[in-house]
TILOGU-360027 format. One record per atom (N, C-alpha, C, O): residue in one letter; x, y, z. Coordinates in pm, 1 decimal, m for minus. Example, Ala and Ser with C-alpha at 12.3 -4.5 7.8 and 13.67 -1.06 7.14 Angstrom:
# residues 2
R   type         xx         yy         zz
R      a     1319.0     m569.0      780.0
R      a     1230.0     m450.0      780.0
R      a     1320.0     m330.0      780.0
R      a     1423.6     m331.9      846.5
R      s     1285.0     m225.0      708.0
R      s     1367.0     m106.0      714.0
R      s     1290.0        3.0      787.0
R      s     1340.9      113.8      803.9
//
This chain:
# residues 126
R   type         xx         yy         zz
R      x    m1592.2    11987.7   m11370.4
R      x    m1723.2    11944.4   m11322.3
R      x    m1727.5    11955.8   m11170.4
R      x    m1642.5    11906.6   m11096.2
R      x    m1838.4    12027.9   m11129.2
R      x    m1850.7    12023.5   m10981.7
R      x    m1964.7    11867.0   m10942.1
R      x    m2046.8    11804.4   m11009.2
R      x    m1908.9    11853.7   m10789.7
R      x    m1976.4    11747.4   m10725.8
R      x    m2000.0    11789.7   m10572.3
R      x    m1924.7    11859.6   m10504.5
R      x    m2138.9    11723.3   m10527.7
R      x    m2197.6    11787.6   m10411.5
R      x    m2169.8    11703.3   m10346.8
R      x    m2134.4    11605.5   m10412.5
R      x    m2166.4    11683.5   m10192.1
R      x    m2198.7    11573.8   m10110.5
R      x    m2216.9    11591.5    m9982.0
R      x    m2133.3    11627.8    m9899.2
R      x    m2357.6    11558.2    m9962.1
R      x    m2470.7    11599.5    m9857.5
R      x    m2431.5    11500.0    m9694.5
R      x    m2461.2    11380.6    m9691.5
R      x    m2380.8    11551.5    m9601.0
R      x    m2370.8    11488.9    m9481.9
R      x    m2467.3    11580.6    m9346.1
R      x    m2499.4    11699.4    m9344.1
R      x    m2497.5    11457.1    m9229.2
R      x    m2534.0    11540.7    m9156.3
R      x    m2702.7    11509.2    m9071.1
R      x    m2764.2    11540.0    m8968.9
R      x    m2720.4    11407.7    m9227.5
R      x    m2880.9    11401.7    m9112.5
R      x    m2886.4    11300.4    m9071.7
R      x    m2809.8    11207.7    m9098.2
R      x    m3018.4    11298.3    m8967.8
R      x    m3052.8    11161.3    m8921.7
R      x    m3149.5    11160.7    m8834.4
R      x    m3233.9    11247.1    m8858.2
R      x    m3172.1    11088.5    m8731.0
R      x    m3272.0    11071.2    m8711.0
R      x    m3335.6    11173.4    m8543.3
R      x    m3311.7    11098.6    m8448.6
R      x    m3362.3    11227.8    m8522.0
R      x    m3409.1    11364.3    m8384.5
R      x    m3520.7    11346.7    m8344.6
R      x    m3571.9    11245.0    m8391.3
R      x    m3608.2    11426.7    m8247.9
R      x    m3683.3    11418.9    m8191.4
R      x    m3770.0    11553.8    m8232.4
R      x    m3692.9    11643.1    m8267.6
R      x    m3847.9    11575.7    m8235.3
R      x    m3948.3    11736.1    m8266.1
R      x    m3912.9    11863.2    m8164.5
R      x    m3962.8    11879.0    m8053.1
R      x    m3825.7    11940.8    m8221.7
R      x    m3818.6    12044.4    m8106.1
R      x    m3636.9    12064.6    m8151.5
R      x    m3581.2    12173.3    m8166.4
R      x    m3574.3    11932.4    m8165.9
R      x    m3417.2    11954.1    m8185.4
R      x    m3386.1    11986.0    m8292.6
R      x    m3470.6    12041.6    m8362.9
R      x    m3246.2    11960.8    m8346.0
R      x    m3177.4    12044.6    m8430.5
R      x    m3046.8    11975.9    m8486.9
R      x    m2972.8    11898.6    m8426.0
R      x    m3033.9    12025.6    m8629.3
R      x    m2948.2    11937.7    m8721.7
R      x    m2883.0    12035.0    m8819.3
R      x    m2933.2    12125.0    m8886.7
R      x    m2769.4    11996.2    m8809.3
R      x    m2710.3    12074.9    m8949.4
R      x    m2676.8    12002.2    m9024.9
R      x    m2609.4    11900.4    m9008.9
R      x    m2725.8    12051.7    m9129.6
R      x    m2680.7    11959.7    m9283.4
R      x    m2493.6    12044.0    m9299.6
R      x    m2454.3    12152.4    m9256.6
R      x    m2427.4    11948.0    m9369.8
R      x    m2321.2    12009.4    m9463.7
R      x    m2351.8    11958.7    m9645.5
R      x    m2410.2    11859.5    m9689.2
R      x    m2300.2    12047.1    m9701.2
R      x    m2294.0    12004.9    m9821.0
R      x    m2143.3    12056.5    m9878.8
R      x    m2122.1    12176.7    m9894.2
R      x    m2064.1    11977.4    m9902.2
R      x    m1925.7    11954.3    m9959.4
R      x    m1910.6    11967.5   m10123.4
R      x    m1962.7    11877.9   m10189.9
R      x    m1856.4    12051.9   m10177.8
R      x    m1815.7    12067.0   m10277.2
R      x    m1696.9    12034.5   m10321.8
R      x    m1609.7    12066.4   m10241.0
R      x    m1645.3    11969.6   m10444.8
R      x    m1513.4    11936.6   m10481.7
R      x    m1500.7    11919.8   m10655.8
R      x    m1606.2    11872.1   m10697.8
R      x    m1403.7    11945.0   m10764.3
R      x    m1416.8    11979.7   m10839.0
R      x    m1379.4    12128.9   m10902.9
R      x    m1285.4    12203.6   m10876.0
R      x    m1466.6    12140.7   m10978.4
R      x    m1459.9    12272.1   m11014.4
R      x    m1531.9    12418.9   m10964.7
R      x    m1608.1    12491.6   m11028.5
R      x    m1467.7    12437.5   m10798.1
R      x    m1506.6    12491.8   m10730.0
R      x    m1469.6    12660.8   m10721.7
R      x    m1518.6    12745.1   m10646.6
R      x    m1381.2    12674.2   m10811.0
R      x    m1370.2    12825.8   m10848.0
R      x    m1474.9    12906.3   m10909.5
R      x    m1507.1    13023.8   m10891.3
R      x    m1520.5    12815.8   m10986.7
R      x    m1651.6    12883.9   m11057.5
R      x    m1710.5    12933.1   m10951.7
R      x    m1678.2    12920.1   m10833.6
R      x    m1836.8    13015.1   m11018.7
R      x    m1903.1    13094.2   m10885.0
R      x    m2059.5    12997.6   m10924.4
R      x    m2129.3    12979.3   m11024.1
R      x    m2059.0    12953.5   m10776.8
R      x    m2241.4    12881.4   m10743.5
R      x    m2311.0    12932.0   m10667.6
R      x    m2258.1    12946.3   m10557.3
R      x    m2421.8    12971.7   m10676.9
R      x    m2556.4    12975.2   m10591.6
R      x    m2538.3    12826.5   m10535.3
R      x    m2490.8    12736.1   m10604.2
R      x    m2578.6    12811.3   m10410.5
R      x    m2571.7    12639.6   m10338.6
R      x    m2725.2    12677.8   m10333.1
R      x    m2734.7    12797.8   m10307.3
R      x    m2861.0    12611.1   m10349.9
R      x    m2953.6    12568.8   m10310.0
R      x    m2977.2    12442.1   m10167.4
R      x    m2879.5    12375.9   m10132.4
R      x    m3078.7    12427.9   m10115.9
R      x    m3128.3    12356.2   m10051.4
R      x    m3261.4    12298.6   m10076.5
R      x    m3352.0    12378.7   m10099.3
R      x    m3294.8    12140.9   m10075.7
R      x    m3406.2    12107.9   m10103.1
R      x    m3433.4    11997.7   m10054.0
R      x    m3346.6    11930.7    m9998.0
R      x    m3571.5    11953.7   m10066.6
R      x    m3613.6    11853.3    m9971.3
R      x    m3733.6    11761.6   m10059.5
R      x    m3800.0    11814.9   m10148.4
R      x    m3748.2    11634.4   m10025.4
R      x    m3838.9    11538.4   m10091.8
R      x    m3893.8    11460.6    m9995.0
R      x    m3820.9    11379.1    m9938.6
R      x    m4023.5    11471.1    m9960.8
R      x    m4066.6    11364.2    m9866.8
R      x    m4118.2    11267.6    m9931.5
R      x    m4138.9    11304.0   m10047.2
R      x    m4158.7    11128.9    m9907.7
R      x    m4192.9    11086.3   m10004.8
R      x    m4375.3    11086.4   m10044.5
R      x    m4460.4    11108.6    m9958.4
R      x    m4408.3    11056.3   m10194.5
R      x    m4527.4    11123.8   m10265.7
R      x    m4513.6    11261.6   m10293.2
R      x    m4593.2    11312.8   m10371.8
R      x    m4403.8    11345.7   m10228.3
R      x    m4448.4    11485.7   m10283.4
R      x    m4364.8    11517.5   m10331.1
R      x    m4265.1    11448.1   m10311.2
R      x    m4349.1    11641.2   m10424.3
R      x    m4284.2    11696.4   m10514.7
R      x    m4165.7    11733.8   m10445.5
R      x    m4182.5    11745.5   m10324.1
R      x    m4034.0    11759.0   m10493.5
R      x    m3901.3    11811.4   m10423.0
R      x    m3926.1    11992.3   m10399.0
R      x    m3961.2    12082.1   m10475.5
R      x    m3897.2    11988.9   m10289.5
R      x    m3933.4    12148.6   m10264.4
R      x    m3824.9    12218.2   m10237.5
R      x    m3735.1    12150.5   m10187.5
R      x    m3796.9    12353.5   m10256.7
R      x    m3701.0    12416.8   m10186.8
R      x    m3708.2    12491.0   m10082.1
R      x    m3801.7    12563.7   m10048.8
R      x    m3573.4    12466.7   m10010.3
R      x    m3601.0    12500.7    m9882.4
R      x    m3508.6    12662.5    m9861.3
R      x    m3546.1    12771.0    m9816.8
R      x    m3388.8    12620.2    m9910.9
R      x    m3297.6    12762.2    m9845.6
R      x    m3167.5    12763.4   m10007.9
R      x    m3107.9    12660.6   m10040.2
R      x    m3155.1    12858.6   m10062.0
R      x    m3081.5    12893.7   m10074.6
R      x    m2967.7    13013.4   m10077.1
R      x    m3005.5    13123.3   m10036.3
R      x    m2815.2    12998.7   m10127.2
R      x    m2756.1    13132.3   m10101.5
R      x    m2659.0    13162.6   m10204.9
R      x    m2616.8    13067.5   m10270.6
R      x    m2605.2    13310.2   m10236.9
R      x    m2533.3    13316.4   m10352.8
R      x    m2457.5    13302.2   m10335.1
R      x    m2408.0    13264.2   m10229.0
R      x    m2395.6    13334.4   m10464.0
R      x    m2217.1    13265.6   m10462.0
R      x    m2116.7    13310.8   m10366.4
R      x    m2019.5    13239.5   m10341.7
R      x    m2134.5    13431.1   m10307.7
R      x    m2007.0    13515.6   m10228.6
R      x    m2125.5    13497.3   m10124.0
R      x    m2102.9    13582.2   m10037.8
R      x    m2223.4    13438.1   m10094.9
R      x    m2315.2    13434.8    m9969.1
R      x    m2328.8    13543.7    m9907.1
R      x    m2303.0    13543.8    m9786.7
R      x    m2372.6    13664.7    m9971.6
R      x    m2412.8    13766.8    m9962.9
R      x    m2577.0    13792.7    m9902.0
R      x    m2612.5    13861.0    m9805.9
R      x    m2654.6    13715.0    m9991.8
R      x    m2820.4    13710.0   m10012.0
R      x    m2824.2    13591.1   m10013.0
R      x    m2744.3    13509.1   m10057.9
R      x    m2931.0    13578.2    m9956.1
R      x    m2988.7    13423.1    m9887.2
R      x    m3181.2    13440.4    m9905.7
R      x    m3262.8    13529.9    m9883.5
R      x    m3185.2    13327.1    m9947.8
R      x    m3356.9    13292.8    m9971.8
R      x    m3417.2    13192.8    m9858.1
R      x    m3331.8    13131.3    m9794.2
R      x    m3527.5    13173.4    m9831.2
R      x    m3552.3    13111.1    m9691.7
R      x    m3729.6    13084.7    m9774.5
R      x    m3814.4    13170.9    m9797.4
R      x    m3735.6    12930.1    m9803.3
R      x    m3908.3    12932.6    m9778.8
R      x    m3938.3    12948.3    m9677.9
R      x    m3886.7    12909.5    m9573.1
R      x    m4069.4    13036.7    m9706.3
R      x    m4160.4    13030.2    m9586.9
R      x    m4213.9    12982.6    m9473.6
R      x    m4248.1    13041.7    m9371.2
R      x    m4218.4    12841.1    m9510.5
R      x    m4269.7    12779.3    m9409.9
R      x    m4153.4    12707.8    m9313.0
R      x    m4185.3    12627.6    m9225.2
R      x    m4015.3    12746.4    m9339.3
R      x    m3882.0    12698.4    m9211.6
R      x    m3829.7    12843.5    m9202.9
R      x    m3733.4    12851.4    m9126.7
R      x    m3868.2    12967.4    m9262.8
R      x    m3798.7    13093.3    m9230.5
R      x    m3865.5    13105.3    m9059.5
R      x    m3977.4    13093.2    m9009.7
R      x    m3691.6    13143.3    m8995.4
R      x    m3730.3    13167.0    m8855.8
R      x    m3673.4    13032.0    m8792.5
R      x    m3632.1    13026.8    m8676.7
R      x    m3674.7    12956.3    m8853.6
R      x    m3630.8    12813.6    m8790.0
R      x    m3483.5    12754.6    m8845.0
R      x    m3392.7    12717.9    m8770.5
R      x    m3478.6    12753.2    m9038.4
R      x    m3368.5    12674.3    m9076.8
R      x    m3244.7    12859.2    m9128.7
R      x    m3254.2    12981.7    m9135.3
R      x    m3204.8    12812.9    m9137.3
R      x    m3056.4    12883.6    m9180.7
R      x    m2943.9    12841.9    m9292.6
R      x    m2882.0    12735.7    m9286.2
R      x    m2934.0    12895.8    m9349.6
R      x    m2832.3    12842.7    m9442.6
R      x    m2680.0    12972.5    m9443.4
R      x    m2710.6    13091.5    m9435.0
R      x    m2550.0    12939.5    m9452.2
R      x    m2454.7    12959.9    m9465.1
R      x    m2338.8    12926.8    m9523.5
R      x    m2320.6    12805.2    m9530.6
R      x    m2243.0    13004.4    m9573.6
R      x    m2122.8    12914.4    m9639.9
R      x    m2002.2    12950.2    m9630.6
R      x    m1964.9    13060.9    m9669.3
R      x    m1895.1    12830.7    m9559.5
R      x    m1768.6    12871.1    m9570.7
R      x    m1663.5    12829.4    m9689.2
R      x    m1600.6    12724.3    m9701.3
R      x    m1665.0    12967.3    m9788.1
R      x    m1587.6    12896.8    m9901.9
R      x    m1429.8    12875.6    m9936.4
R      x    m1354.0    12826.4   m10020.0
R      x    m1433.7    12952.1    m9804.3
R      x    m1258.8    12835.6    m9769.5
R      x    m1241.6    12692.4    m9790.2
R      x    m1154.9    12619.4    m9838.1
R      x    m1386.9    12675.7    m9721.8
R      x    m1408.1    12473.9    m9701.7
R      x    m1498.4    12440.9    m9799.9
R      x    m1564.1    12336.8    m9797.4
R      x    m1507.5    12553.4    m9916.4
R      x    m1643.2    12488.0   m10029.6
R      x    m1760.9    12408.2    m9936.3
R      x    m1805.6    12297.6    m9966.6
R      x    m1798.6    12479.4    m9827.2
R      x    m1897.7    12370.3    m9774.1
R      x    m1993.9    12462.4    m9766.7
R      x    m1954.6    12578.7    m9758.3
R      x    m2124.5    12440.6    m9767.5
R      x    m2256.3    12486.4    m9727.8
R      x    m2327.9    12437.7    m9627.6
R      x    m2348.9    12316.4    m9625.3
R      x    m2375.2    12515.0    m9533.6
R      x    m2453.3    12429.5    m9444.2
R      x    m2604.9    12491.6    m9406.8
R      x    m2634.4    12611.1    m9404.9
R      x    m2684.4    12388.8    m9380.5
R      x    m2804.3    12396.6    m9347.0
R      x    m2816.2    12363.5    m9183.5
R      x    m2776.7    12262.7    m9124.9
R      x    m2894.9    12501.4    m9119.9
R      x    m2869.1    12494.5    m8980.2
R      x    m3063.1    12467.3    m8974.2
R      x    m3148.8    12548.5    m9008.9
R      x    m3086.8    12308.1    m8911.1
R      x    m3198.9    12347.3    m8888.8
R      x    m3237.4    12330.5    m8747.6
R      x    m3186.7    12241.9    m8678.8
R      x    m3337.2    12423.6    m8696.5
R      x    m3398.0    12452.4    m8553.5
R      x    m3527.3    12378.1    m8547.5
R      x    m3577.2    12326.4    m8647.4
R      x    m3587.9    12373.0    m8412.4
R      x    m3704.5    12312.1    m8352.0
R      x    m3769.2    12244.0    m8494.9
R      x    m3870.3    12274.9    m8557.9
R      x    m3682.6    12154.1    m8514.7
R      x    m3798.1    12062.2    m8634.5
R      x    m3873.0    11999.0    m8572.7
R      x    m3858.8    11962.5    m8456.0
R      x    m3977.1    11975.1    m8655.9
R      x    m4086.3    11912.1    m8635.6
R      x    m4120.7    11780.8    m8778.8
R      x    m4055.5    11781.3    m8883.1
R      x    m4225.1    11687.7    m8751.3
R      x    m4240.4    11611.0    m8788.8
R      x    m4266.7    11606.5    m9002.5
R      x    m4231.7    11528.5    m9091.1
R      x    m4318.2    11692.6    m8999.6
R      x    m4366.2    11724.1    m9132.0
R      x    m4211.8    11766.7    m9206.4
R      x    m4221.5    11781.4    m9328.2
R      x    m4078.0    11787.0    m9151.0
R      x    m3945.7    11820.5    m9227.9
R      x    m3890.2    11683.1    m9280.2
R      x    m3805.1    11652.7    m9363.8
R      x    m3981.5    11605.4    m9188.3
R      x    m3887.2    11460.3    m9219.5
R      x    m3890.9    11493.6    m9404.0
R      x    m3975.9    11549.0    m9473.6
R      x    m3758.2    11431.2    m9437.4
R      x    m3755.5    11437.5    m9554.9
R      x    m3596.6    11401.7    m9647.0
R      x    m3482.4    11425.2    m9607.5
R      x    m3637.8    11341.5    m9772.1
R      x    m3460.7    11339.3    m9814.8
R      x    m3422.3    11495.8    m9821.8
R      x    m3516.8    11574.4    m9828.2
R      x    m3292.0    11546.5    m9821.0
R      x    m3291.3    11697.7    m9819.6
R      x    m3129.2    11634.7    m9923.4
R      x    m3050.3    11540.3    m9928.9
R      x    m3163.5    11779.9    m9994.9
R      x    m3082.5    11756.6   m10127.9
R      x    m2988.4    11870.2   m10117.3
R      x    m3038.9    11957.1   m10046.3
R      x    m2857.5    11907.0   m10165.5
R      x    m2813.3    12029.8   m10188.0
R      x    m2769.4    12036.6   m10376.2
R      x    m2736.2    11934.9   m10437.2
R      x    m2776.5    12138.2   m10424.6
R      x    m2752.3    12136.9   m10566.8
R      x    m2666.4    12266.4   m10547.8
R      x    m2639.4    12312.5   m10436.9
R      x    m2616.9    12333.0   m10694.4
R      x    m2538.6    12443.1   m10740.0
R      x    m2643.7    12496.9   m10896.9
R      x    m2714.5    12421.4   m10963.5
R      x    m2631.0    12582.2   m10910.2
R      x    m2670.4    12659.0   m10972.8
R      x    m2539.8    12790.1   m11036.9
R      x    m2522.6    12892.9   m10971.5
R      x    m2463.6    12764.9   m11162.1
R      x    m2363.7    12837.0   m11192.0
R      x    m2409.0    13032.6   m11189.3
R      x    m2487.9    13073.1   m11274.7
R      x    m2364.5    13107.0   m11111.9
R      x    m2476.7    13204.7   m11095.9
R      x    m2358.5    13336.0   m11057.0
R      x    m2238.0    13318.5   m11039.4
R      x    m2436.0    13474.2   m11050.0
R      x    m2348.7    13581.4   m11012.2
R      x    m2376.5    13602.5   m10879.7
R      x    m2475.8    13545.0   m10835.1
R      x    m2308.4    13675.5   m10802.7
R      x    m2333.9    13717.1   m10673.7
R      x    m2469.0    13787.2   m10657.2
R      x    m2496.7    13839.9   m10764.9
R      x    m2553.9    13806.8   m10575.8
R      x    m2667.8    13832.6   m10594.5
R      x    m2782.3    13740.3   m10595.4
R      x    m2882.3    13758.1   m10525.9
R      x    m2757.3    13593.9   m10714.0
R      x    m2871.0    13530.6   m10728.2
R      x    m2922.4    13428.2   m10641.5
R      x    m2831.7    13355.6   m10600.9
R      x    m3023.2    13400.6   m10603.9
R      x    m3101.4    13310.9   m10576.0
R      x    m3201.9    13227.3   m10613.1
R      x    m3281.8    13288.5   m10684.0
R      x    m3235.1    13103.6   m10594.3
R      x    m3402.4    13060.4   m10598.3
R      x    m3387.6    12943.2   m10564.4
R      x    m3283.4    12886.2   m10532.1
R      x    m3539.5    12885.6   m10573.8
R      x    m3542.8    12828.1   m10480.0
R      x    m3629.6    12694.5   m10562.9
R      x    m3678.7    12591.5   m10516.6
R      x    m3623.6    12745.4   m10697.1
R      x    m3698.4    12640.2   m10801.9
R      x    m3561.7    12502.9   m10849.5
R      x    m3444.5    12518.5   m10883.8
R      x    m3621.3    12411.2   m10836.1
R      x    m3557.0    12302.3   m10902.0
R      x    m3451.0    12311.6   m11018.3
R      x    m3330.8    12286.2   m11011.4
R      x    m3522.0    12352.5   m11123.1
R      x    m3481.1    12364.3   m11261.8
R      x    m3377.6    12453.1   m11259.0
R      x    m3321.3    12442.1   m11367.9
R      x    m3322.3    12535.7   m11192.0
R      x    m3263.9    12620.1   m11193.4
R      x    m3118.9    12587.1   m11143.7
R      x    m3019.6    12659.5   m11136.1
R      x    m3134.4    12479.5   m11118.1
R      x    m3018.4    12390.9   m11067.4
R      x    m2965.3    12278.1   m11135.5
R      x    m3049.4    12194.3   m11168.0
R      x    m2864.7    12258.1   m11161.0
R      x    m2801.9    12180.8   m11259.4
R      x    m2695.8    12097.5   m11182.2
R      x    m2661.4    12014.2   m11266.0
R      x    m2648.2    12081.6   m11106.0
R      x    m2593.0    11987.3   m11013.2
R      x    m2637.3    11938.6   m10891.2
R      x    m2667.8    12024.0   m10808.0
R      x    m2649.7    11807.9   m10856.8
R      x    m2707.3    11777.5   m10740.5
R      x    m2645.6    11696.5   m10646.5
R      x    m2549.3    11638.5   m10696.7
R      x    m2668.3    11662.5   m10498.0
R      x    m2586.7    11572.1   m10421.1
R      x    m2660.3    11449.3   m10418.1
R      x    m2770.3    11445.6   m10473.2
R      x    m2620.1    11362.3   m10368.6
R      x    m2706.2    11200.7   m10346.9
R      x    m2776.2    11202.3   m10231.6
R      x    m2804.2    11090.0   m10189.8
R      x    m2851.6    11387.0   m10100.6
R      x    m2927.6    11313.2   m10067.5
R      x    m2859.2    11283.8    m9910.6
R      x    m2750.8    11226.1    m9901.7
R      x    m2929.8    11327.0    m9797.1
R      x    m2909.9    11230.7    m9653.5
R      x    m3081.1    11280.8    m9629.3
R      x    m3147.4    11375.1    m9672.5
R      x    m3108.7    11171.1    m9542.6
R      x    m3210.1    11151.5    m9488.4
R      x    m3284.8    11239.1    m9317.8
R      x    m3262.9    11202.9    m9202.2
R      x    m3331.5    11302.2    m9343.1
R      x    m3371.0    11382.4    m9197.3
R      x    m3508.9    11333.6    m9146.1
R      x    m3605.8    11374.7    m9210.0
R      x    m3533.5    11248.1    m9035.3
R      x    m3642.6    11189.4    m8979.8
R      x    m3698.4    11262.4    m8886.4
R      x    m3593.9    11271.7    m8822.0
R      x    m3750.9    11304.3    m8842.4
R      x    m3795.6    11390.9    m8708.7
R      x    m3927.6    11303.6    m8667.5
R      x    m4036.4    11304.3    m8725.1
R      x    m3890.3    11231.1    m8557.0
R      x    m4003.6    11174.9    m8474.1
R      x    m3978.3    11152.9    m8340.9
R      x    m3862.2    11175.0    m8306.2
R      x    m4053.8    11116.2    m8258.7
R      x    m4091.5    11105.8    m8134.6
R      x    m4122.7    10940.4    m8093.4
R      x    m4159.6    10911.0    m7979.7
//
């Protein structure tokens, strides 16, 4: 069984910058797509970035492509989320999941993910 665990956010100003990690441990040989996702609260969990298993191909929503980044060192089973000039509307819980997958895949839908982390909190205010 794999297990996620999301470090890294907190609380910034509009304009700065945060990297998420997400830690893997378990059954980490298998091959995962790592996703990225986010929940503000009232709205639906969205996705933000994910990447494949050998982090080859990388997916980027739209509306942080240009700003957030995602990468992975799987020496350290870690994933990270690099995010730039945030702004207020990112505030949000931000989630990382796995998705058991081949090199190549991505997305960026919920369901498609079958393991999840507990979650750090990213505030962006002024």
């Amino acid at each position: 069984q794999l297990q996620l665990v999301e470090s890294g956010g907190g609380l910034v100003q509009p304009g700065e910058s945060l990297r998420l990690s997400c830690a893997a441990s378990g059954r980490t040989k298998d091959y995962y797509a790592i996703g990225w996702f986010r929940q503000a609260p009232g709205k639906e969990r969205e996705g933000v970035a994910c990447i494949s298993s050998g982090g080859g191909r990388t997916y980027i929503a739209e509306d942080v492509k240009g700003r957030f980044t995602i990468s992975r060192d799987n020496a350290k089973n870690t994933v990270y989320l690099q995010m730039n000039s945030l702004k207020p509307e990112d505030t949000a819980v931000y989630y990382c999941a796995a998705a058991l997958a081949g090199e190549g895949w991505t997305a960026l839908v919920p369901h498609e993910f079958d393991t999840w982390g507990q979650g750090t909190q990213v505030t962006v205010s002024s």
